[in-house]
DOTORDO-606500 format. One record per residue: x, y, z of N, C-alpha, C in turn. Coordinates in steps of 0.2 Angstrom, whole numbers, plus 5000, padded with zeros to 4 digits. Layout:
BEGIN
XYZXYZXYZ/...
# end
This chain:
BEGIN
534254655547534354615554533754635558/533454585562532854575565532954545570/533054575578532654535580532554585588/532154525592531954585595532254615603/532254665607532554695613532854655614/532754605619532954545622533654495619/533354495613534154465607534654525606/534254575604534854625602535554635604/535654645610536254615615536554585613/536154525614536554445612536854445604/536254465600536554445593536854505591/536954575595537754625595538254605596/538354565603538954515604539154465600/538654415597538654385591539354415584/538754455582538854495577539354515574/539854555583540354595579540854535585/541454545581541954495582542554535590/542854515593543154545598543654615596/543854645601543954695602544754695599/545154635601545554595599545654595593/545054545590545054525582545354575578/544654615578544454685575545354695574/545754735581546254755578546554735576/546754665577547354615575547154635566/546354605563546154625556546354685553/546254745555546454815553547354815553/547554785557548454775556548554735551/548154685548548154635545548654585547/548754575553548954525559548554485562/547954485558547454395563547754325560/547954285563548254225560547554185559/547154215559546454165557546054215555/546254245548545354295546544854255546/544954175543544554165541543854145547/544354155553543954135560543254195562/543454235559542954295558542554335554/542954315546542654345542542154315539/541854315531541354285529540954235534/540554195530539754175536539954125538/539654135546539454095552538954075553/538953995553538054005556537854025564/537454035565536754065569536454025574/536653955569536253905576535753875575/535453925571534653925570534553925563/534753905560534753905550534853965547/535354015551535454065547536054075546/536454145544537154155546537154205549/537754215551538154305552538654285545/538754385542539254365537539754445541/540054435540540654495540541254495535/541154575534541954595527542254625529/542954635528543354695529543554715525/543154765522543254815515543554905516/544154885518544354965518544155005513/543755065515543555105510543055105506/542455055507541955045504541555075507/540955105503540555155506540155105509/539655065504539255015508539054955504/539054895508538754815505538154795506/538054765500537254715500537554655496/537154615499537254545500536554515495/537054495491536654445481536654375484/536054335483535854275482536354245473/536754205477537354195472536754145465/536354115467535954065462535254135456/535154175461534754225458535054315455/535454305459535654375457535054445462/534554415468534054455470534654485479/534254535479534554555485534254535492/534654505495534554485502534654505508/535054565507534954605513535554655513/535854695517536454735517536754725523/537554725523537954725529538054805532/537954805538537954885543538854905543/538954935542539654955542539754995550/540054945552540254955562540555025563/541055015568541255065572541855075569/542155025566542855015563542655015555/543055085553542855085546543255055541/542655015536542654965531542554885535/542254885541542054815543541354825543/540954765541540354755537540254705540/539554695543539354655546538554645546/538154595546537554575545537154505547/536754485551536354425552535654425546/535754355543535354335539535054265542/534154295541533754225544533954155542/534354155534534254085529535054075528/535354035530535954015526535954005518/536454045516536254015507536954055505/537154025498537754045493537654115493/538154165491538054245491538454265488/538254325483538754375481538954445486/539554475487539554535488539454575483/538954645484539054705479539154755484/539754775481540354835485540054905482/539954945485540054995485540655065485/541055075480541555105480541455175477/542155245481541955305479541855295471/542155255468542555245460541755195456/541455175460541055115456540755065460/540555015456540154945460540654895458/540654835465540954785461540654745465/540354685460539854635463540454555462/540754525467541154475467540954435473/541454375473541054335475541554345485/541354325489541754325495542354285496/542854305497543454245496543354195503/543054225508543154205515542554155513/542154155510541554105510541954025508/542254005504542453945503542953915510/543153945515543253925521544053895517/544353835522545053795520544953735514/545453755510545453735503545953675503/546553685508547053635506546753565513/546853525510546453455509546953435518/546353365522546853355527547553335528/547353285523547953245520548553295516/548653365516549053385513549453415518/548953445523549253465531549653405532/549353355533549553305538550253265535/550353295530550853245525551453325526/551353365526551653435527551853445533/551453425539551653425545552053375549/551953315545552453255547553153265542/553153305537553953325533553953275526/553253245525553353185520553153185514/552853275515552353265508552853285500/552553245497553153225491552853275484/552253325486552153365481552053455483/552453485485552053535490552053585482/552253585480552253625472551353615470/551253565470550153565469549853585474/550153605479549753635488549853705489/550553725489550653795488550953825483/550953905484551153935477550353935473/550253985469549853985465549253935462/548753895463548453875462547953855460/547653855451547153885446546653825451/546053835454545353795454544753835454/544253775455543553775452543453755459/543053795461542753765468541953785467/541453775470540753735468540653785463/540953785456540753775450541053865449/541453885455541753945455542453955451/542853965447543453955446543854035448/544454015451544754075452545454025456/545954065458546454055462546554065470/546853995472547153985477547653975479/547754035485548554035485548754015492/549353995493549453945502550253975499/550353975505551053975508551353975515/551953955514552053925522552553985523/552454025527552954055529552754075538/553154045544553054035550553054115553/553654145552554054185555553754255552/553454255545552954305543552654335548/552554395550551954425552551254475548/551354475541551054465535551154445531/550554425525550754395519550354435516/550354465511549854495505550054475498/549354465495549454425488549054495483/549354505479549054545473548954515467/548454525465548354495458547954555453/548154525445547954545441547654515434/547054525435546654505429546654515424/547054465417547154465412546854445408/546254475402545754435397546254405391/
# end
């Protein structure tokens, strides 16, 4: 991160998410991670990216098209929140740093909302005639990424956690 006296302020306040956020996240009670997590633009052709990785020692941030290193996210005040401004907006890998290992994946928070307007708007008026292809477990490819998308409607939830397991 770069910039100069003047900006630092600003793009600290930028940077890290409110005081609120933050806690509501570590409870795993923010009704909108994705309002804070993974990248933000900057305004200016760049992004902010932020992770909440309990436990990880430390991240750097891969150019999803080359595999080169683009920079690292600062691990805050709250431990396992990661955060970082980058000049250029572009696709990215996380590589995780763990006491156990490396794990280079991609960010979940980066592909933002998945289920389409028209499946809200058909769900919200009472008339959508398939919620079985919208929620529950959902095999896709999304820009040329394949993995799982999972939706559920539960109102009165005050979390939802999903686990998974990878079988070759």
């Amino acid at each position: 991160m770069s910039f100069s006296n003047k900006e630092q302020g600003q793009a600290r306040a930028v940077l890290l998410p409110s005081a609120k956020d933050i806690e509501a996240l570590v409870r795993a009670e923010h009704r909108d991670p994705f309002a804070i997590l993974g990248p933000h633009d900057d305004g200016a052709d760049g992004q902010f990216i932020r992770a909440f990785l309990p436990g990880a020692l430390s991240v750097q941030v891969l150019a999803r098209n080359t595999g080169d290193v683009i920079g690292s996210l600062q691990s805050e005040a709250v431990p396992g929140l990661f955060v970082g401004h980058f000049a250029q907006a572009q696709d990215y890998l996380l590589r995780i740093q763990w006491a156990g290992g490396e794990q280079v994946s991609e960010d979940p928070y980066s592909f933002g909302p998945l289920l389409g307007e028209m499946d809200l708007y058909l769900f919200a008026e009472g008339n959508h005639r398939d919620l079985s292809a919208c929620l529950g477990a959902q095999l896709k490819t999304v820009d040329g990424i394949e993995g799982v998308r999972f939706a559920v409607w539960a109102p009165n939830a005050r979390r939802v956690s999903v686990v998974g397991v990878k079988t070759l």
